[in-house]
C-alpha positions as CSV (number, residue, x, y, z in Angstrom):
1,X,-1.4,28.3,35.7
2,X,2.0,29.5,36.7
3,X,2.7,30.5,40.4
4,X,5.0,33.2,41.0
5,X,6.4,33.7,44.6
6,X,7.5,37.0,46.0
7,X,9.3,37.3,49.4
8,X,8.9,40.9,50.9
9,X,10.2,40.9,54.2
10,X,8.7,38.0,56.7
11,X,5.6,37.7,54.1
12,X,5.2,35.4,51.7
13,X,3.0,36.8,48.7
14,X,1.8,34.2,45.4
15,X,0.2,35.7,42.8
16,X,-1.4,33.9,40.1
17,X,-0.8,34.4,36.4
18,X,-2.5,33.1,33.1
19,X,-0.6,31.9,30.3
20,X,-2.1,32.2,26.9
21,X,-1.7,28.6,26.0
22,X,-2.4,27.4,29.5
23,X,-3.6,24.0,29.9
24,X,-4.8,22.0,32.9
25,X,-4.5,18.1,33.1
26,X,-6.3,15.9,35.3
27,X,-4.8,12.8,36.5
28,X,-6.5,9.8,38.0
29,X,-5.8,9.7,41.3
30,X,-5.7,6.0,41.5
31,X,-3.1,5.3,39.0
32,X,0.1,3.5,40.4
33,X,3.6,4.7,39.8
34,X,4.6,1.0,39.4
35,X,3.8,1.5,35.4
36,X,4.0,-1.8,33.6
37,X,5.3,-5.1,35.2
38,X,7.4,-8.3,33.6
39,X,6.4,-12.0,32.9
40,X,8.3,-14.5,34.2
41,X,11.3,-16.1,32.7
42,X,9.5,-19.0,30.0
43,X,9.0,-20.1,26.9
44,X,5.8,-17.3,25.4
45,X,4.1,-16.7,22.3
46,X,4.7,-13.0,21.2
47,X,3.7,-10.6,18.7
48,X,5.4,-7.9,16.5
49,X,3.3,-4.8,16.9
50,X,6.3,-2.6,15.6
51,X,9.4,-2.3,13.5
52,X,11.6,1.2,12.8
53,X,14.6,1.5,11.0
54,X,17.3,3.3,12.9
55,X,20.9,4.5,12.7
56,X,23.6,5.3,15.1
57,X,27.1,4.0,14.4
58,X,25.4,1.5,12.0
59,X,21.6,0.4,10.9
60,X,20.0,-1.1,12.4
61,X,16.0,-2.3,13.4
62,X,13.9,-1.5,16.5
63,X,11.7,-4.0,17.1
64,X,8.5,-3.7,19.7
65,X,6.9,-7.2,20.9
66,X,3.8,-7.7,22.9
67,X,2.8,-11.3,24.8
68,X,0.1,-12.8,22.3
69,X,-1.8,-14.0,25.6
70,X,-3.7,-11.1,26.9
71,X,-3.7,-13.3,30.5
72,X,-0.1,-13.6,31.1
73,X,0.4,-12.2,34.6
74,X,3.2,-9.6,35.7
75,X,5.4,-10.8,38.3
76,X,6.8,-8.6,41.2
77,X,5.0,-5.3,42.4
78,X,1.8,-3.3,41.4
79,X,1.9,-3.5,37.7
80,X,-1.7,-4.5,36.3
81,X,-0.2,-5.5,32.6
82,X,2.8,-6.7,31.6
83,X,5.1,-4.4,29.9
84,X,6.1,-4.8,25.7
85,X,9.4,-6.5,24.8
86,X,12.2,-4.3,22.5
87,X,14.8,-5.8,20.5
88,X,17.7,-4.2,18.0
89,X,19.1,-6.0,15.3
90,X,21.4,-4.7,13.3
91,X,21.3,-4.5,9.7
92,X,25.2,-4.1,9.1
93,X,27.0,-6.4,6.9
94,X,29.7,-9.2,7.3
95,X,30.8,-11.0,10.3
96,X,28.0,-12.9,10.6
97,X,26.4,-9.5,12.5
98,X,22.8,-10.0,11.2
99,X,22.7,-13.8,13.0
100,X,19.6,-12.0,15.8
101,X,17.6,-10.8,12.9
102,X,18.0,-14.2,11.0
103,X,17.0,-16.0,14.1
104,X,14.0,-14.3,14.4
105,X,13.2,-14.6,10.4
106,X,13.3,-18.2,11.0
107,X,11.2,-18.0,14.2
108,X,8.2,-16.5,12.1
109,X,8.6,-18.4,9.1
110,X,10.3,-15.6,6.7
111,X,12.6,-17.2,3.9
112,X,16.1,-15.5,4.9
113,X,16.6,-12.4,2.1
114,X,14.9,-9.3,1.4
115,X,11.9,-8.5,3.1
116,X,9.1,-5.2,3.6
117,X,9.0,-4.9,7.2
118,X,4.9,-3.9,7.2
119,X,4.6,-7.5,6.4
120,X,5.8,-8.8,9.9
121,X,3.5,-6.6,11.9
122,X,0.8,-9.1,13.6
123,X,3.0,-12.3,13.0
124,X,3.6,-14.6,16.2
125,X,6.2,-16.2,17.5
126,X,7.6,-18.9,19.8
127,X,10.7,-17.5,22.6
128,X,12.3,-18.0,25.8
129,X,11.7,-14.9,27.3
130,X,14.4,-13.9,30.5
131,X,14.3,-10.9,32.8
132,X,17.0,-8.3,32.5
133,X,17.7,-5.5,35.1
134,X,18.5,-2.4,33.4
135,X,19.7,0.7,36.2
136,X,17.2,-1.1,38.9
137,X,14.1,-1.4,36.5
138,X,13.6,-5.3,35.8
139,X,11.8,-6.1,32.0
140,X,11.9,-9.0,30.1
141,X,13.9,-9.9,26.6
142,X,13.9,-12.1,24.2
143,X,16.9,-14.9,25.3
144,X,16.1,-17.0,22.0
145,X,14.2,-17.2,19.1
146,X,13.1,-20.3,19.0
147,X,12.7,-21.9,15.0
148,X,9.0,-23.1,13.0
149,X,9.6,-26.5,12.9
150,X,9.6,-27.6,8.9
């Protein structure tokens, strides 16, 4: 419903109006504004749940991880659930610019060469997980990858 306000003189008039595709949401009152939290900074077991293909000045891949441990615990405020993980690695060429993505390929036991992403979603993994402050919002990242022991 859209409000319109209409000043005449000292008297304040609102009038209501009906859109055509109008559409009214109800919230639940007792969600917090805190969203999701962070875990703290330790070695974790995590999960790919997603992987896109992007581009901007070069390729690259957007990873999305979750904790594999449904109990870890968000640190610091409200937050009922901790919050996923995101990671880009770039897919561009030379200069030994692909060394992230091969560290993680060796973290969940893919031989280094091509691969189909689709396969990767659901595989585990062991890292050290850090927090990182990003404009006043704190959320965790992946500080290393760490290796399947052969």
């Amino acid at each position: 419903m859209k409000m319109i306000q209409e000043r005449t003189g000292n008297i304040n008039r609102v009038a209501n109006t009906q859109k055509e595709n109008e559409m009214r949401i109800n919230v639940d009152p007792d969600t917090s504004s805190s969203g999701f939290g962070y875990a703290a900074a330790g070695k974790y077991r995590l999960r790919i749940i997603k992987v896109e293909q992007a581009t901007a000045k070069f390729p690259y891949l957007k990873w999305t991880f979750e904790f594999a441990d449904p109990n870890v615990k968000p640190e610091g405020g409200e937050a009922k659930k901790v919050g996923s993980i995101f990671e880009n690695t770039t897919l561009k060429k030379g200069e030994n610019s692909q060394f992230r993505l091969k560290q993680l390929c060796d973290s969940i036991g893919v031989t280094w060469g091509d691969f189909d992403t689709d396969d990767l979603i659901g595989r585990e993994f062991e890292a050290e997980v850090d927090l990182k402050d990003y404009q006043g919002t704190i959320s965790n990242e992946v500080k290393k990858y760490i290796p399947i022991k052969k």
